[in-house]
Phi, psi and omega in degrees: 000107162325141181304321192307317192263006123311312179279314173310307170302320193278352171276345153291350193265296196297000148332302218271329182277344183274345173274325168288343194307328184292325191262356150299317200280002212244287182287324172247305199294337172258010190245321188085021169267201184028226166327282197345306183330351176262356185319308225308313239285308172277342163308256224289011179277349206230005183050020178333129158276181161263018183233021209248130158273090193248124196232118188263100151303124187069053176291348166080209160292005172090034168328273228289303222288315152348283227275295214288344180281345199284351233209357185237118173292163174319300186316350173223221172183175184206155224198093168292142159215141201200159166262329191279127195254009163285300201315303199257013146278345151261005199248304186286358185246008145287341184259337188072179183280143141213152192270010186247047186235096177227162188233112218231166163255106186243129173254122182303005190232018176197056196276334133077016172286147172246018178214155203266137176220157189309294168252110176241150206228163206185096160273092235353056151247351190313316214268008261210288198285135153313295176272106170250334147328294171298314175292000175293286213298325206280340178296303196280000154307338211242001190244146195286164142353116191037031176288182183226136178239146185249093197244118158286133145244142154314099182310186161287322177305048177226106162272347160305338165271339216223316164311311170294310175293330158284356187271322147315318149284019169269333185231342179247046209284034178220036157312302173252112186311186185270136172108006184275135203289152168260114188301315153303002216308310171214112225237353188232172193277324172309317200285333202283295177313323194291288188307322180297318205269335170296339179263024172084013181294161175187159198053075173260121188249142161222152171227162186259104159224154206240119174281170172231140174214106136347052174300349177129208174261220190298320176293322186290281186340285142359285196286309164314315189269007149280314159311300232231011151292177188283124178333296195300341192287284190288356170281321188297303182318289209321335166310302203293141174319146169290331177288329193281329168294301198299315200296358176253352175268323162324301200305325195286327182297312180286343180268345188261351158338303169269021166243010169295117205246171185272016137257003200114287175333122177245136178238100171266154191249139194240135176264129199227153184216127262209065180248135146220160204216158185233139153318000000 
């Protein structure tokens, strides 16, 4: 990605979050359903103390950072960065005042700290950045001597994504314009190491786990990615003929078909990976 259409996607990504953070933070980041069951999971992969100086990248609405106040003492502190700046104005009246807390607007590929921290953290956002490499290299610029960095991704195994998006992209194929993030970018344990391991990281571990997550039955499936998508998104369906929605809502039906149960309910299984790396 050239810097120009690099910068034209992140002044459209942070657009688009600053118009979603609320029914993200509604739907996923404030509830702990689908991914989420994993913050916990990487907040304890990182030995956190009460004296750990911690800066959680792409913090969104504060998932990670929530988790990280629980586990960091007067003696230490933890630092939220975000491009959205609606995004960490719910993060700060979710999280509450605190004084080792602060919250800053920051782009992960140009993070600019002069001061060193223990542990840095990236919750599914990686895959996110144009250059991830560079916001890789730029974490372990910031990190002390044997700090640790801590990254989540979505496997490939989230059908809660793909049921739905391959089917939209059969009547919509410029859904996710070009240069749009692949949400799985890195979704497998090679691809995940690889990068990490290109920005100069070592002793790396992922571990693999797969949460279940319920959106209901087909309509609630539906009738949600139609709520709590991005305006631009949901103006293309709204574009589409009424026989073509339906004949695309069929599609979405058949691919969630082997997560369907005999009441309706569809229960998808979401694969989350899992890094932490020493500087």
């Amino acid at each position: 990605m050239t810097n120009s259409n690099s910068s034209e996607y992140k002044k459209r990504n942070i657009a688009i979050w600053d118009e979603v953070a609320p029914r993200y933070h509604k739907r996923w980041a404030g509830t702990g359903n689908g991914p989420f069951q994993g913050t916990e999971k990487l907040v304890d992969m990182l030995h956190i103390d009460g004296k750990s100086w911690v800066l959680d990248v792409a913090c969104g609405t504060g998932a990670v950072t929530r988790k990280l106040s629980e586990k960091v003492g007067d003696m230490g502190g933890i630092v939220g960065a975000d491009t959205s700046r609606t995004a960490i104005k719910i993060a700060k009246e979710w999280n509450g005042r605190k004084p080792n807390l602060h919250f800053v607007n920051a782009d992960a590929e140009n993070l600019g700290f002069s001061v060193k921290f223990d542990v840095v953290t990236c919750q599914y956002a990686l895959f996110f950045f144009p250059d991830a490499p560079k916001a890789l290299m730029d974490m372990r610029g910031i990190l002390r001597d044997d700090g640790l960095l801590g990254i989540s991704v979505h496997g490939k195994n989230t059908p809660f994504f793909s049921s739905m998006l391959d089917a939209i992209t059969e009547f919509i194929p410029d859904y996710i314009p070009p240069g749009g993030p692949a949400l799985d970018r890195y979704g497998t344990k090679h691809a995940l190491e690889e990068v990490v391991c290109s920005a100069g990281f070592r002793v790396i571990k992922v571990s693999d786990h797969t949460f279940e997550y319920s959106p209901g039955t087909l309509e609630d499936y539906w009738e949600d990615h139609l709520r709590y998508v991005a305006r631009p998104l949901r103006e293309k369906i709204d574009m589409l003929k009424e026989a073509d929605r339906g004949i695309l809502k069929e599609k979405v039906r058949n691919n969630a078909k082997p997560y369907t149960k005999k009441d309706g309910t569809i229960t998808f299984p979401w694969q989350v990976l899992i890094l932490a790396a020493k500087n």
